[in-house]
N, C-alpha and C positions, 0 to 999 in steps of 0.2 A: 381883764384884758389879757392878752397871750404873753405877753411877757413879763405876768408875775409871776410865772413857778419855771423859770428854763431849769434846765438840768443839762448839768455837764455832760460832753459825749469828746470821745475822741477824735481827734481830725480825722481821720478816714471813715468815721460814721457818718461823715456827712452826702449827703446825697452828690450824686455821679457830676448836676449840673455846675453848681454851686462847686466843687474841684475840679472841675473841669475849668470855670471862670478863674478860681484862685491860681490855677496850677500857669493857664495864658496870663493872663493880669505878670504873674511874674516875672514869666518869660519873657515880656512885650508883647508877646502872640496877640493883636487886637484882632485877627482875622479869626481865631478859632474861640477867644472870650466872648466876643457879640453871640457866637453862636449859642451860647448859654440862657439867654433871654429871647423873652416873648416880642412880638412884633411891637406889643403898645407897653412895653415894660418901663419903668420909671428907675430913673437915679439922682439922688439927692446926694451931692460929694459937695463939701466948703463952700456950702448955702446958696450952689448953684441946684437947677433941675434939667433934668435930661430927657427929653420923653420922647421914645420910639427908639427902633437898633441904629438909625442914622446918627440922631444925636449921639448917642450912647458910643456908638464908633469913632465918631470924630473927639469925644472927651476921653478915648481910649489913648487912640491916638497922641493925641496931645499930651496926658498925663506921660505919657512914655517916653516922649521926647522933652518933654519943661526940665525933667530933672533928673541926675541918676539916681539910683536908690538901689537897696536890696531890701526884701519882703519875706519873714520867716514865722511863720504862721505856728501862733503860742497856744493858743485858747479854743477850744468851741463850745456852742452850747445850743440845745433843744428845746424851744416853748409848746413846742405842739407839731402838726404831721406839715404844716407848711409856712413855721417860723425857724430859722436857725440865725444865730450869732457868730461871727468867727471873729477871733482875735489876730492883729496883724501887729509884728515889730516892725516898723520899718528904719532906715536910716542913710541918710545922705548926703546930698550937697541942697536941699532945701532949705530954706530959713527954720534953727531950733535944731538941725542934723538927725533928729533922731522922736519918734514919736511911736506913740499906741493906738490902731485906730479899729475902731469895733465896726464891723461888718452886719447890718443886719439885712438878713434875705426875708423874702416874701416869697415862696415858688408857687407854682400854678402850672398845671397840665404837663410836668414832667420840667418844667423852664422858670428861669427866674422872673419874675413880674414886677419885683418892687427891691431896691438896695440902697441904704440908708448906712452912708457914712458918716461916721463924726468922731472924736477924740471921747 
């Protein structure tokens, strides 16, 4: 499977789309992070699912305004030409204040297709 041999890569080696998502995701920007993903792309965040940019937008939306936070991006990593991992600190006024949450993308045709949240 693809992610038995990641290799580490530096944050900035990560592909344009996927920083582009992390860089909005930060910001709040939900209008320029959707932009990152594919029409039929999937997100799996705290064992919900999101399929399509609509939902994906509105769970944008929403995670932005549930809570404050800030997000400083520790880790990345490479399984192959269209898996990457990224590592997120976050911390705030959520329950626990403070957590590590691994990112994994799926990209497809220049866009993300598939992003798989979990601790």
């Amino acid at each position: 499977m693809y992610q038995d041999r990641p290799r580490p890569i530096t944050p900035d080696a990560l592909p344009e789309m996927i920083t582009r998502y992390l860089t909005a995701h930060r910001a709040h920007d939900t209008a320029t992070a959707v932009t990152a993903f594919t029409g039929d792309a999937v997100v799996i965040d705290d064992g919900n699912t999101y399929t399509s940019t609509a939902a994906i937008e509105e769970w944008l939306g929403r995670s932005a305004t549930e809570f404050t936070y800030t997000i400083h991006l520790t880790d990345a990593w490479q399984a192959d030409a269209t898996h990457y991992n990224a590592t997120q600190h976050l911390e705030g006024n959520f329950p626990g204040g403070a957590i590590d949450l691994r990112y994994q993308f799926t990209v497809r045709d220049g866009l993300i297709d598939r992003l798989v949240i979990e601790p």
